[in-house]
C-alpha positions as CSV (number, residue, x, y, z in Angstrom):
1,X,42.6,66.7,98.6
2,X,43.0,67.5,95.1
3,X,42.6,71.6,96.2
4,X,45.7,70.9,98.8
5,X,47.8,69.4,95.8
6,X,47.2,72.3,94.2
7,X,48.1,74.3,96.6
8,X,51.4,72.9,97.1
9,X,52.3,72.7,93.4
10,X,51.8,76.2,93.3
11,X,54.0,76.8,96.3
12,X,56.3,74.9,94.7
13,X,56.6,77.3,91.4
14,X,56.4,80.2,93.8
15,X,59.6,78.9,95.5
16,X,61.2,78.2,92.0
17,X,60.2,81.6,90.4
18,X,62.4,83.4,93.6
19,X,65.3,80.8,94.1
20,X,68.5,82.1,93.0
21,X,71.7,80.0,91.8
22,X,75.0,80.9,92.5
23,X,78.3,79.2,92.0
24,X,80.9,78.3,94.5
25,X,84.7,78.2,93.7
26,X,87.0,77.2,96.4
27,X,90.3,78.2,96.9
28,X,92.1,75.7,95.0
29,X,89.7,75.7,92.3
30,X,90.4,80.0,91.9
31,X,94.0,79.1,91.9
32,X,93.9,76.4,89.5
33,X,91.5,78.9,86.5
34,X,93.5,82.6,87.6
35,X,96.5,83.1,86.3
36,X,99.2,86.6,85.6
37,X,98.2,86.6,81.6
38,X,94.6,87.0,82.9
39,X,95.1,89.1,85.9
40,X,97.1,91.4,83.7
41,X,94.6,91.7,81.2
42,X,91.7,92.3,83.7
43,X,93.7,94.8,86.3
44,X,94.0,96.9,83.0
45,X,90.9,96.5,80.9
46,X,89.3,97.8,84.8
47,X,91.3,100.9,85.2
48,X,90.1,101.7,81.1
49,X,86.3,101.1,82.1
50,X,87.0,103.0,85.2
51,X,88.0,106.0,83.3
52,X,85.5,105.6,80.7
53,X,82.7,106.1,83.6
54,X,81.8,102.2,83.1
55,X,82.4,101.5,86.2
56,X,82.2,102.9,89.7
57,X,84.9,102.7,92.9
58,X,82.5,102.3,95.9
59,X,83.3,104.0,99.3
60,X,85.5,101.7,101.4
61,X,84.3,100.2,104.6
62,X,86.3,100.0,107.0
63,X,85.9,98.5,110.9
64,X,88.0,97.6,114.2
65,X,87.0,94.9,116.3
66,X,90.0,95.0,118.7
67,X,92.6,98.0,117.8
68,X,95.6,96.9,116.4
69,X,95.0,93.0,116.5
70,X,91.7,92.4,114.5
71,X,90.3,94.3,111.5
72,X,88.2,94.0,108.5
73,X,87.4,96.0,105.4
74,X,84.9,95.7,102.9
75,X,85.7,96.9,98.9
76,X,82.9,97.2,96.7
77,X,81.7,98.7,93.0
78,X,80.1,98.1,89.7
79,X,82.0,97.4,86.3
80,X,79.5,97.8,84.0
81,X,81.5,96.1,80.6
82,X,81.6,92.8,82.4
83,X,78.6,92.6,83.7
84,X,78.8,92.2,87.3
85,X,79.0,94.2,90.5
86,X,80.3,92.9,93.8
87,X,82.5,93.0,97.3
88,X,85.6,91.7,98.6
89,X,85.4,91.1,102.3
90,X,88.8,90.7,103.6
91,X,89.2,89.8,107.8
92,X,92.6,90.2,109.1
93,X,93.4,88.6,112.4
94,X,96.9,89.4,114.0
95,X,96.0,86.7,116.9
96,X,94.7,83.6,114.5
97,X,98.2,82.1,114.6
98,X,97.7,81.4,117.9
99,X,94.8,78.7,117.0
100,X,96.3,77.7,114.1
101,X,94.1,79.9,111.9
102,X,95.3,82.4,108.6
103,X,95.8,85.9,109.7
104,X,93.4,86.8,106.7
105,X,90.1,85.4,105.7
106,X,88.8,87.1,101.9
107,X,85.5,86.2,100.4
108,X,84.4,87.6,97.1
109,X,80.2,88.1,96.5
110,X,79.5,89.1,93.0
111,X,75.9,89.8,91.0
112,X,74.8,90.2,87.5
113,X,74.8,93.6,86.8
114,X,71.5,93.3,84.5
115,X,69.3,91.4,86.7
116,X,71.1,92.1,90.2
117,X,70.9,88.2,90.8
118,X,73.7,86.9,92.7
119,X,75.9,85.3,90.8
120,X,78.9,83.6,91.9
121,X,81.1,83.5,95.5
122,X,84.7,82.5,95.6
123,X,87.7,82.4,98.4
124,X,89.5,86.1,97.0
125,X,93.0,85.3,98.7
126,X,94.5,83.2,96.0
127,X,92.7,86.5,93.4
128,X,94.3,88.9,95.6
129,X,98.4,88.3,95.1
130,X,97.8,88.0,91.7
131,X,95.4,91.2,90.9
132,X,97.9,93.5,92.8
133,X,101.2,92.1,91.3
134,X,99.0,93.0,87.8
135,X,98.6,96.4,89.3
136,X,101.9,97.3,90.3
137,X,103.1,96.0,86.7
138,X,100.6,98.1,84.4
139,X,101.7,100.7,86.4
140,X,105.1,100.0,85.1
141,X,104.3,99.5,81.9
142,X,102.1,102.9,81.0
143,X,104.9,104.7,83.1
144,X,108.3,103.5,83.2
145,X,110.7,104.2,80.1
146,X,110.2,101.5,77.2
147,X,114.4,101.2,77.8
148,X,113.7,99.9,82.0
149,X,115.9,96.8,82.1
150,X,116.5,96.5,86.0
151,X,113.9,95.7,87.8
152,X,113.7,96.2,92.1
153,X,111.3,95.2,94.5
154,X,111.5,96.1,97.9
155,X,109.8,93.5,100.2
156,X,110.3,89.7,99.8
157,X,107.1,88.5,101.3
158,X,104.6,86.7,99.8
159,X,103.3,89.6,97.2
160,X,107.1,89.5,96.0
161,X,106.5,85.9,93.3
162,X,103.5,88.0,91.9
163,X,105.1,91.3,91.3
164,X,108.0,89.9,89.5
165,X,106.0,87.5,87.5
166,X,103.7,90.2,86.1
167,X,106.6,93.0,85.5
168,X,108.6,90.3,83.7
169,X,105.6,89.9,81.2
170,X,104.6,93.4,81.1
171,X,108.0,94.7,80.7
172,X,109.9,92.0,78.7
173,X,113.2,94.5,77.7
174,X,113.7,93.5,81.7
175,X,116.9,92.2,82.0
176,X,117.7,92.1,85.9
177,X,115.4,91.4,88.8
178,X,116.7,92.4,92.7
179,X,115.0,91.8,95.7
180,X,116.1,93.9,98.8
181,X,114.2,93.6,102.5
182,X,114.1,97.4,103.7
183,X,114.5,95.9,107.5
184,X,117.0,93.2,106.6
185,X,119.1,94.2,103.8
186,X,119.6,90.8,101.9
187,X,117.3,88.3,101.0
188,X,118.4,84.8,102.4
189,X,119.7,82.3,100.0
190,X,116.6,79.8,100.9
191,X,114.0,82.6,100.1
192,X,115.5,83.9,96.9
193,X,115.0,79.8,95.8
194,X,111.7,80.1,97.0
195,X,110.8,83.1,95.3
196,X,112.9,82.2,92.1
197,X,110.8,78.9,92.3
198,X,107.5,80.7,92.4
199,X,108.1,82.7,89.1
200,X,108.6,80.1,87.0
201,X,105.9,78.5,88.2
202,X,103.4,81.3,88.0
203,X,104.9,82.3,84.4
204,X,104.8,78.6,83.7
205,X,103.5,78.4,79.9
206,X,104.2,82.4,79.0
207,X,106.4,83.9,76.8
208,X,108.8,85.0,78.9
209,X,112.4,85.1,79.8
210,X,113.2,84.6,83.3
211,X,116.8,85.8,84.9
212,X,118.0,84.9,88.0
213,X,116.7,86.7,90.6
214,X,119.5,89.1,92.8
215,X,119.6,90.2,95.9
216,X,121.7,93.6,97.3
217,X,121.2,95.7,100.0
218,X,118.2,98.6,100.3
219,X,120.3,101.5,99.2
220,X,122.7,99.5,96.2
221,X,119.8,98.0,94.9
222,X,117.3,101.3,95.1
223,X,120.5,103.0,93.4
224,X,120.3,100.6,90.3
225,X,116.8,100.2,89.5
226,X,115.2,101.5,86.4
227,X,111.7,100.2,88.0
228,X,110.7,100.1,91.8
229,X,108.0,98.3,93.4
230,X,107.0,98.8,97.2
231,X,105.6,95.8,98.8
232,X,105.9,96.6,102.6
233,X,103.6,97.3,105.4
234,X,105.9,100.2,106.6
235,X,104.5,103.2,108.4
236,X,108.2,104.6,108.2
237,X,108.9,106.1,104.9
238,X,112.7,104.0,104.4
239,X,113.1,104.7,100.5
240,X,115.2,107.9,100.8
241,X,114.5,110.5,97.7
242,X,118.3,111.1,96.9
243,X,119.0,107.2,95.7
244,X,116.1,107.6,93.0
245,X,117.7,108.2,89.8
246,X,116.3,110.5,87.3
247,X,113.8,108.3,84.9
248,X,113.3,105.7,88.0
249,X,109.7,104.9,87.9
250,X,108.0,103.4,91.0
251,X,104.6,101.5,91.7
252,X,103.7,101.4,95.3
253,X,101.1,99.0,96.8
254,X,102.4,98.4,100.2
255,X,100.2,101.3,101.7
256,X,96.6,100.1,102.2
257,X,95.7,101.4,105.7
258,X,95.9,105.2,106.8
259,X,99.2,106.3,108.0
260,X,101.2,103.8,105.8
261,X,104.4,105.1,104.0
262,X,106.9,103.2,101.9
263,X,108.5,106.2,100.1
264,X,110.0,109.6,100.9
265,X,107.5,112.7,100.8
266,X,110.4,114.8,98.8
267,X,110.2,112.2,95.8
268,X,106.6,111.9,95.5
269,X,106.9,116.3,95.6
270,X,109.3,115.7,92.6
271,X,107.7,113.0,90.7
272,X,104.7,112.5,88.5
273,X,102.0,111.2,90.7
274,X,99.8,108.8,89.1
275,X,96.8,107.2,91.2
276,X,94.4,103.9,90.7
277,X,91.8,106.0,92.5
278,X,92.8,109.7,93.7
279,X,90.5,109.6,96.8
280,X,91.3,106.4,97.9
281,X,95.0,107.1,97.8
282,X,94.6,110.1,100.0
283,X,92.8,108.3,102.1
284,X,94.5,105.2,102.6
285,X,97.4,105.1,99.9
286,X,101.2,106.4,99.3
287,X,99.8,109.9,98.8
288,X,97.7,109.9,101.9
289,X,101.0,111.9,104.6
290,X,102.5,113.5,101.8
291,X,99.3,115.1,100.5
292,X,98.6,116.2,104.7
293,X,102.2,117.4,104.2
294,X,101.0,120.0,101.5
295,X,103.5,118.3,99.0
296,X,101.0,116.7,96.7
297,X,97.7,118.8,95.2
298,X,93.9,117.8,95.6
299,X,93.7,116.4,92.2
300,X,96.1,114.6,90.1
301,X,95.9,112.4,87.0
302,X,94.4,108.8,87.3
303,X,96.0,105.5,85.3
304,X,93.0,105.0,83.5
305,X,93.3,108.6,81.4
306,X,96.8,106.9,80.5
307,X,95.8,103.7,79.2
308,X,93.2,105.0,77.2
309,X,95.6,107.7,75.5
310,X,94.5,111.1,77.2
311,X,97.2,111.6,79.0
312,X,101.1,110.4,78.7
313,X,102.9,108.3,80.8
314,X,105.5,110.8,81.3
315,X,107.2,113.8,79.9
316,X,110.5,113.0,79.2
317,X,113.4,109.9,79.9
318,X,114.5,111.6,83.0
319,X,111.2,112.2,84.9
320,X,110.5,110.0,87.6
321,X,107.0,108.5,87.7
322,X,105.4,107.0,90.9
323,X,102.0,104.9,90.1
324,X,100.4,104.7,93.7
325,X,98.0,101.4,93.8
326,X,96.0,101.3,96.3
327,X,94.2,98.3,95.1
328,X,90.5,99.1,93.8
329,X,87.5,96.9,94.0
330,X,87.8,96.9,90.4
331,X,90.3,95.1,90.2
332,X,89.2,92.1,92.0
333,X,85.5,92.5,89.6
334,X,87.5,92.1,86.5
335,X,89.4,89.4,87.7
336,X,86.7,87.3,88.9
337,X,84.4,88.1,86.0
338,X,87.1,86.2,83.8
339,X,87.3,83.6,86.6
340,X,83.5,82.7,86.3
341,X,83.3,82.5,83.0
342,X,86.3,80.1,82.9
343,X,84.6,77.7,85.7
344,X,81.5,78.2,83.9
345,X,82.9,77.0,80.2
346,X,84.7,74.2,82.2
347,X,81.8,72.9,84.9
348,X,84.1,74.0,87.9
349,X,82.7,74.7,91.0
350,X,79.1,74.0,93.0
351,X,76.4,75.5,92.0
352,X,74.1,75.8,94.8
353,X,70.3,77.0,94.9
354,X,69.3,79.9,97.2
């Protein structure tokens, strides 16, 4: 008897000695610790460790289930200054509507970089609006003039809150925000409330002056703009090179998929081309046709060799800069990293034993 008691206290410590812990944070629990200050200081403090070679872009997996109507990808790497590495899984169903599902499903697995124990798993859709508005705006900020008062974004979806928010706190000399919809023309009255709504609650708390958001049609506002964001899923290229002023700067993140355009292949030939990650934007990104096209070269500068002061923004007032974001694993790493240690400091979330 006493031998069997033994033997089951022992079994016990084995089981301890290989159980793992990990903490759970659901989507309202993300939403309520992220915020744009945060996203904007993790977006950039990646693209620096990226640069620095402390941290690694892993290849992108990519798979079709049914062409055209259900997808998924899986983006993964290593950033070693905060300590973790991890994936984003992200599922994208064009038929869930039809059972009263979400087109997209994201879940976010990340480990401790020193002991490869898992560490924490959180819903990545509320991570992932906020992490790419942060992109498109540090893009902005290392490349658009420091005099950029009129700011354009092209796409009034639901990306459109996040960009804004994030260029207004980036770029505070921004005086003007317009929204145009490249298929539409005009934003409605009802979804420039909505949207108008959503920035001040997102920069609810910052340091920040908020104008009233415009609307114009594509070519007026494109015309204006001192700093362009794409926010589309366009495969047809609809921003036309000759309304681009000289000293226009533009950060693209609509095109995430192969064969997606946003912007003319004659202004990315004429502008300084800056990439998040140069393979992945000819692979998937703004660059992807326009390098096929012979129009772009194999290698061009990264933002990360901008932040970090070894290479300038840009060369002069009238060049005109286009910052193509393809959105990097990174990105999402940095931002959860700052996530989990916020739920951690403040008891939010399960932690569950594996």
């Amino acid at each position: 008897m006493t031998g069997s008691l033994g033997g089951a206290a022992l079994m016990r410590e084995l089981v301890e000695d290989i159980m793992d812990h990990i903490r759970i944070l659901n989507a309202d629990e993300v939403s309520r610790l992220v915020s744009i200050p945060m996203a904007l200081e993790a977006v950039e403090a990646a693209y620096a460790q990226k640069h620095a070679g402390q941290a690694s872009v892993w290849p992108l997996l990519f798979h079709e289930f049914v062409d055209g109507v259900r997808d998924m990808d899986l983006k993964s790497g290593n950033l070693d200054g905060d300590g973790i590495w991890g994936l984003k899984a992200i599922s994208c169903y064009y038929d869930n509507p039809e059972r009263g599902l979400p087109v997209y499903h994201g879940t976010s697995l990340v480990f401790d970089y020193a002991t490869g124990a898992p560490k924490a798993v959180l819903n990545a859709m509320p991570i992932t609006r906020y992490r790419t508005g942060a992109a498109g705006a540090v893009g902005a900020k290392w490349l658009a003039r420091k005099d950029a008062e009129v700011l354009v974004v092209c796409g009034d979806g639901g990306l459109c809150p996040y960009l804004i928010s994030a260029n207004l706190l980036a770029l505070p000399q921004l005086s003007r925000v317009v929204i145009t919809n490249p298929l539409h023309g005009r934003t409605s009255d009802e979804r420039l409330g909505e949207i108008q709504a959503s920035v001040e609650g997102l920069l609810s708390g910052c340091d920040a002056d908020i104008p009233a958001i415009e609307t114009d049609g594509l070519e007026a506002a494109v015309r204006q703009a001192d700093v362009i964001m794409t926010a589309t899923p366009s495969y047809d290229p609809y921003l036309k090179d000759e309304w681009v002023r000289p000293g226009t700067h533009l950060s693209c993140v609509g095109a995430d998929k192969s064969g997606k355009q946003e912007v003319e292949s004659a202004l990315l030939a004429r502008a300084r081309v800056v990439a998040d990650d140069v393979h992945q934007c000819l692979t998937v990104g703004e660059c992807e046709l326009p390098h096929e096209q012979g129009v772009l070269p194999d290698k061009f500068d990264e933002i990360g060799a901008v932040i970090a002061g070894d290479l300038p923004g840009r060369s002069s007032n009238d060049q005109v800069t286009v910052f193509d974001s393809t959105g990097l694993s990174l990105q999402d790493l940095a931002t959860i990293a700052r996530i989990v240690s916020q739920a951690e400091a403040d008891g939010v979330g399960v932690v569950a034993d594996l």
